[in-house]
C-alpha positions in Angstrom: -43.6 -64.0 160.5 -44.8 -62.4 163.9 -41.0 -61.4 164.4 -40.6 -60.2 160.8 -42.1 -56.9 161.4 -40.6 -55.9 164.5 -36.9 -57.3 163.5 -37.4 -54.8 160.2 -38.7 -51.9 162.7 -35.5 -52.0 164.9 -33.1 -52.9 161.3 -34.5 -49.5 160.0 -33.9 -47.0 163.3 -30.3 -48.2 163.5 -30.1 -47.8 159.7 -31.3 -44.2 160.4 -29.0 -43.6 163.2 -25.9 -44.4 161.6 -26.9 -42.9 157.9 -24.9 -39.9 157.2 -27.1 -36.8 156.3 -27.3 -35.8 152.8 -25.3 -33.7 151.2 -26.0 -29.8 151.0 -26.4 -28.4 147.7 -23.9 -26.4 146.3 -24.4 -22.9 145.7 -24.3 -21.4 142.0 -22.8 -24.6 140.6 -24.8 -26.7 137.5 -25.1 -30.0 140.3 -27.3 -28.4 142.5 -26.5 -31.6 144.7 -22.1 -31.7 144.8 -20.1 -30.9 147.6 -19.2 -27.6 148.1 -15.3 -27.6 148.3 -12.5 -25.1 149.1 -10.3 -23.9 146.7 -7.2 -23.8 149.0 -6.6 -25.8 151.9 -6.2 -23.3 154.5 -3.1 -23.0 156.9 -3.4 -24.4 160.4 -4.3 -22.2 163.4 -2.4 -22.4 166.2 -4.0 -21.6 169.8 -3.6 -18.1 170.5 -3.2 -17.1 166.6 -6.4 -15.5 164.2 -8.8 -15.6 167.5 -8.4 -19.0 168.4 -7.7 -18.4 172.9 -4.9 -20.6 174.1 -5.7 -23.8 176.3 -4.4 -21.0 179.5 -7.7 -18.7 178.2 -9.6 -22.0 177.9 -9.4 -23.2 181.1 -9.9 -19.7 182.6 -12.7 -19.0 181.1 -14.2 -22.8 182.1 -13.4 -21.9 185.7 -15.0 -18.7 185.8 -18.3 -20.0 183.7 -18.2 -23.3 186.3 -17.5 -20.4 189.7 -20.7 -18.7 188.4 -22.5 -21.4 187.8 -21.6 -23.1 191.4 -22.0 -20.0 193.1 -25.8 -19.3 191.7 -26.1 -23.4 192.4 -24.8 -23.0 196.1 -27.4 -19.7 197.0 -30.0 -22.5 195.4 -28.9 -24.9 198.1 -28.1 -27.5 195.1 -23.9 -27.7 195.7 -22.2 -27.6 198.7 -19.8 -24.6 199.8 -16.9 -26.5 199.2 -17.9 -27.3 195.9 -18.3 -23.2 194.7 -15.1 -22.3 196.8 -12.9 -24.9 194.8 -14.1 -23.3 191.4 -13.3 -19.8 193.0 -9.6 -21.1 193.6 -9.3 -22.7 189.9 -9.9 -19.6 188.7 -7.1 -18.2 190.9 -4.8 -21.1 190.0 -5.7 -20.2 186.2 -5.0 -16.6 186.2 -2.2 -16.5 189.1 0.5 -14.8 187.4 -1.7 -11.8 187.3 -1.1 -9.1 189.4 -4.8 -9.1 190.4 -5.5 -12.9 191.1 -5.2 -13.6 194.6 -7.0 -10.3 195.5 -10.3 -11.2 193.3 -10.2 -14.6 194.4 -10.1 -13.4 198.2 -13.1 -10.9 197.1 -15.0 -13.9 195.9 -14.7 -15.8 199.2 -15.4 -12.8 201.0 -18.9 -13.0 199.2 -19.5 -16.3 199.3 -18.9 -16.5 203.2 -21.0 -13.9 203.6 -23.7 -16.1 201.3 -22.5 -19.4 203.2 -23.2 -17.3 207.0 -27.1 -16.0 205.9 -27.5 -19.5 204.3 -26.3 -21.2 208.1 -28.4 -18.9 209.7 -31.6 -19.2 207.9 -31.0 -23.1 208.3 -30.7 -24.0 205.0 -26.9 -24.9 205.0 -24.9 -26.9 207.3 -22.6 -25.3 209.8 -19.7 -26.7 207.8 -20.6 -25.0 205.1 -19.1 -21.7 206.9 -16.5 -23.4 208.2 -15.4 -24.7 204.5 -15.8 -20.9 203.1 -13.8 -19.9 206.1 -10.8 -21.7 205.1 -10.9 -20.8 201.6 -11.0 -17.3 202.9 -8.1 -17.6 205.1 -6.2 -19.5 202.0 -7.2 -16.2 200.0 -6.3 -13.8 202.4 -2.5 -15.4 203.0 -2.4 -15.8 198.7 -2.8 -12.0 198.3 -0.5 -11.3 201.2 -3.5 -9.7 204.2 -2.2 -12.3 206.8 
């Protein structure tokens, strides 16, 4: 009996957990509590096609959400260099048939050494932190041609 009560206590939270959630009611229909169901099936989307971006547009705008996000994360001292440098160069990869590309990703290194230097100096980096940004600067500059 002592076990009774908690074996029905766990029984009924897994019960809850895997219970779908009710149904919404219907709007303007007599069964207030029915489905509500299309008409038509509707014709598949494909990527790129009634506002839906294509898995290119995808994965560029994940790199340049994840370089923002790394680059606010490296001035916090939470991610190294490395880390906000390789985001910087996904978004390059993502977008390098543009005409643009390799110059905005040599921009963004440009700033972020200039972050990774202060952040040496003031001592709250490691010196390989501007050594890292370095490279990916030099990478940037030979991508859009400067060396």
């Amino acid at each position: 009996m002592k076990l009774l009560i908690p074996s029905l206590l766990i029984a009924s939270v897994a019960f809850a957990q895997v219970t779908p959630a009710p149904l919404k009611p219907a709007s303007g229909g007599s069964n207030p509590m029915a489905p509500v169901r299309p008409n038509t099936t509707p014709a598949p989307v494909q990527p790129g096609q009634g506002g839906l971006p294509t898995a290119a547009e995808q994965r560029l705008s994940y790199a340049q959400q994840a370089f923002g996000l790394a680059h606010s994360m490296y001035r916090q001292g939470n991610i190294s260099a490395d880390a906000a440098a390789t985001w910087s160069l996904r978004i390059y990869e993502a977008q390098k048939d543009s005409p643009t590309a390799a110059k905005e990703h040599l921009d963004r290194m440009i700033a972020l050494e200039k972050l990774a230097i202060e952040r040496v100096q003031g001592g709250s980096a490691p010196v390989l932190d501007k050594m890292t940004v370095a490279f990916f600067r030099a990478h940037a500059e030979q991508l859009a041609g400067k060396k």
